[in-house]
N, C-alpha and C positions, 0 to 999 in steps of 0.2 A: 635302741635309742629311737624317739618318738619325736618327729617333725611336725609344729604346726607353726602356721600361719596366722598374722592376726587380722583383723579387718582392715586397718591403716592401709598394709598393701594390695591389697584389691585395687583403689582408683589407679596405681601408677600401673600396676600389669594392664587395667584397660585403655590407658594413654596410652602405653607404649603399643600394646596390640593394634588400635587403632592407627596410632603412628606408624607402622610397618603395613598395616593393612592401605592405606592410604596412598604411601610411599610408592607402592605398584601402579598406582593409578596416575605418574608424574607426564607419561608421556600421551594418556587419551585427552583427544579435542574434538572438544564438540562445534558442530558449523549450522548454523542456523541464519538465516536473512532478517532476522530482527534488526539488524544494525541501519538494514539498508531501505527497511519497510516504515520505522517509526520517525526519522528524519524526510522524508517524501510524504508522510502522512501529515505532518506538522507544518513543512514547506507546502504543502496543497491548499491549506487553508488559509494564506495571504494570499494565494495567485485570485484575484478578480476576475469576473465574466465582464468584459466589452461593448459594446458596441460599435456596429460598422465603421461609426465617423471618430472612430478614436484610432483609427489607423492613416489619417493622415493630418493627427496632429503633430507638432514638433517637440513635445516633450515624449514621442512614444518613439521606439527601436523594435523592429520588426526582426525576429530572430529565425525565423522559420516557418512552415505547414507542417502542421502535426494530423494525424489520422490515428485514430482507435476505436475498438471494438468492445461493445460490452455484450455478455449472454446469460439468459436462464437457462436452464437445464430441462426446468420440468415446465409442464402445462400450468397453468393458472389451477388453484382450487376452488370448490364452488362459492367461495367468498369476493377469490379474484379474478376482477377482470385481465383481456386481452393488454387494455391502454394501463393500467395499471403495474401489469408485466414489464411493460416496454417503459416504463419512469423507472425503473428499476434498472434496467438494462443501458436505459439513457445515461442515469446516473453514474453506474460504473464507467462508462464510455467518457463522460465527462472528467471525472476522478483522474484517470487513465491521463486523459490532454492534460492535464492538468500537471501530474507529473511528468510527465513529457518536455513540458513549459519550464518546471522547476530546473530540470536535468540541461536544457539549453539558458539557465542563469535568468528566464523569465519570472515576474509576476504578473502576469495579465492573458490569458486569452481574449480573442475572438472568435466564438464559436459561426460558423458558417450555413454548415448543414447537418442534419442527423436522418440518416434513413433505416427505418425499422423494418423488420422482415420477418416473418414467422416461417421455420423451415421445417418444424417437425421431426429434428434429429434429435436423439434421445441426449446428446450430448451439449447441444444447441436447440432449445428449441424458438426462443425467441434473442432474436437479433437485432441490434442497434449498432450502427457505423456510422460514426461521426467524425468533420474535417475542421481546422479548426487552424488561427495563425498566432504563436506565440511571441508573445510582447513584453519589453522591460520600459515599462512607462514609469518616469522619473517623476516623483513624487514630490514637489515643493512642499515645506513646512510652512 
């Protein structure tokens, strides 16, 4: 006696294979900071940069001194400059307060200071460290 098979069962052997094959994979978890990066990137872009005399207004709430760090890695290329590096480096350092500010229920800095530094570590080689005081400044409509 001669067994064949018709094409009809083909899809359900490859569902259920799949299905079994899948089924092993019930208890792997993946962990990724997506959750924690795209909410802080989206909250960053309402926080506001300041000015000095907006911290002794009465609609603003002084949360804290925030401080961070931003860095290049590499040398400038012959396209880029040293001050060019350092907006770059400024920037992440800002980004940075800026989530800092979100993380203490702020939307507003006051950026203070930013001191740049060029150190020549192959892992840092340009440096920006900025101080900054984060604010929930109450918004009238």
């Amino acid at each position: 006696m001669r067994c064949t098979t018709s094409g009809r069962w083909r899809p359900i052997g490859l569902t259920l294979g799949l299905a079994l094959v899948l089924s092993g994979c019930q208890g792997v978890r993946v962990n990724t900071n997506l959750a924690q990066v795209v909410p802080t990137v989206a909250a960053q872009a309402g926080v506001k940069e300041y000015g000095q005399s907006q911290l002794n207004r009465e609609e603003t709430a002084i949360l804290g001194a925030l401080r961070a760090e931003g860095c290049l890695a590499r040398a400038p290329g012959p396209q880029e400059s040293a001050a060019e590096a350092f907006r770059h480096t400024r920037g992440r350092a800002v980004a940075e307060l800026k989530g800092q500010a979100v993380a203490l229920g702020g939307n507003g800095i006051v950026l203070h200071r930013c001191q740049d530094r060029t150190l020549g570590d192959t892992h840092c080689h340009y440096l920006s460290e900025c101080e900054a005081t984060a604010l929930l400044v109450r918004r009238t409509p």
